[in-house]
Steps between C-alpha positions, in 0.01 A plus 500: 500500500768290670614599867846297462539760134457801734686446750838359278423816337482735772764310704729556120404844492653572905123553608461495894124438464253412219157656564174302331181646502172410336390752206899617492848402312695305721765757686867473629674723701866630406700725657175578716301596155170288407533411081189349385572143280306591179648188340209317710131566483339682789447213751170358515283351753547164390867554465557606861308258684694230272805675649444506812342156587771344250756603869190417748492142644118424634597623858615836347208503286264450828668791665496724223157451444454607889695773519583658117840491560793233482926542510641220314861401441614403179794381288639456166786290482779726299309802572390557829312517769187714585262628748144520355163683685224395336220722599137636403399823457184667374367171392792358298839340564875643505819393536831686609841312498802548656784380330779369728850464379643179515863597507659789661480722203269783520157523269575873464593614142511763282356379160299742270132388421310659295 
């Protein structure tokens, strides 16, 4: 699982925020509704830590490891940029991202998902 894939997705599909969880489907919120990814796997693990050191430099890596929690910035050139909480709960990792519009159209849209 690629974290540059989800995001150009959700960031394609309007999302405000992309929700990643260990044991789930990847999520992103539209129109304030959560739709599961189902074209991924569940995320695993491995997957999320991969994820979420992949943003970390070694100081943010030291700090999460203190206090099981991180924000991050972070930026895809043509896409976006986004705010990222990295955080640990119940033993495993998570992630929630805001996506932040780069121009001064709004993320809000009205597409039908399944």
């Amino acid at each position: 699982m690629n974290l540059d894939e989800l995001l150009r997705i959700a960031a394609s599909n309007r999302a405000s925020d992309l929700h990643l969880k260990v044991g789930n489907y990847p999520h992103q919120r539209i129109d304030g509704e959560l739709y599961p990814m189902t074209q991924f796997a569940r995320v695993s693990p491995e997957e999320m830590t991969e994820m979420a050191f992949f943003l970390m430099t070694d100081q943010h890596k030291e700090r999460f490891e203190q206090k099981c929690d991180i924000d991050l910035a972070y930026g895809i050139a043509g896409v976006g940029r986004f705010r990222i909480n990295v955080f640990q709960q119940r033993g495993s990792l998570g992630m929630a991202v805001r996506l932040i519009p780069t121009s001064s159209s709004s993320w809000t849209s009205s597409i039908s998902l399944p």
